[in-house]
C-alpha positions in Angstrom: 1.0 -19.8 12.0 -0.2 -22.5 14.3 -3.8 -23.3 14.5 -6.0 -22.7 17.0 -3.2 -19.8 18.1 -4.2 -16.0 18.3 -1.3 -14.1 16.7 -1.1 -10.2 16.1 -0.5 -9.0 12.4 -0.5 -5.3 11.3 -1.4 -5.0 8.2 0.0 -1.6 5.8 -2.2 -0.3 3.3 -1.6 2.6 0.6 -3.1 5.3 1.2 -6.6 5.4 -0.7 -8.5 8.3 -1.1 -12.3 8.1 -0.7 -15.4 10.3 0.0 -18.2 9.0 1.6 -21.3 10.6 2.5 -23.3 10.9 5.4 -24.8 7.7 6.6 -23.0 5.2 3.8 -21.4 2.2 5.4 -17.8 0.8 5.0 -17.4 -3.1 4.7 -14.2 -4.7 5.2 -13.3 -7.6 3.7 -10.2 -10.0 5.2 -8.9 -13.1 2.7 -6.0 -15.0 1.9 -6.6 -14.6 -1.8 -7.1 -12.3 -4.3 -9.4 -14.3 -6.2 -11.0 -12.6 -9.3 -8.3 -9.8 -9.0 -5.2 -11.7 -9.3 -4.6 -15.2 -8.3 -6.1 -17.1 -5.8 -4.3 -18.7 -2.8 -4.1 -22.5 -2.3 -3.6 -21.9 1.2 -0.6 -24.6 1.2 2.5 -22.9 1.3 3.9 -23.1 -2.0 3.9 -20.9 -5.2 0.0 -20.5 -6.0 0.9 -21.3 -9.7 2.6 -24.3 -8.8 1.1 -25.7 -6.0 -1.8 -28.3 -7.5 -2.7 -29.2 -3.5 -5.9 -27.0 -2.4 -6.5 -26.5 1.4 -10.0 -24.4 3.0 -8.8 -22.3 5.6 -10.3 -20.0 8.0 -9.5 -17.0 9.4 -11.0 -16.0 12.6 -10.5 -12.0 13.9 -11.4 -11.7 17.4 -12.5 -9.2 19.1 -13.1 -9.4 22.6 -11.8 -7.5 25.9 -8.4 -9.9 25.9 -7.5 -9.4 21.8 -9.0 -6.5 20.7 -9.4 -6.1 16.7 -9.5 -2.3 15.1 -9.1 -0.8 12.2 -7.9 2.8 11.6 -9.0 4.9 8.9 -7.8 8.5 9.1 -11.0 11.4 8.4 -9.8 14.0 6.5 -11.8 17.1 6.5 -12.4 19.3 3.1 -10.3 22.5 2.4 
């Protein structure tokens, strides 16, 4: 990655099941870590065990008429 660049990713997920009623929101949440759920990421490059050197990043989705951000969630209707 080079900073400052805009670069494309497409990220796979599992597929999750989920219900949610009418009117509840959805958040969406993008890290480099999975703090608190398995390790965090010290953002440097190496093995995150290993690695004793800690750098902030920041990760910056854009969404505007030249990079356009989306997310796809399929809606399943009920049998």
């Amino acid at each position: 990655m080079t900073p400052g660049s805009v670069e494309r990713y497409r990220i796979f997920l599992p597929n999750l099941a989920h219900g949610f009623r009418a009117g509840h929101r959805l958040r969406f949440t993008l890290t480099s870590s999975s703090k608190n759920v398995a390790f965090p990421n010290p953002n440097a490059g190496a093995h995150p065990f290993e690695d004793a050197k800690k750098l902030t990043v920041t990760q910056t989705v854009y969404h505007t008429d030249a990079y356009r951000s989306r997310l796809l969630l399929p809606v399943l209707t009920p049998r």
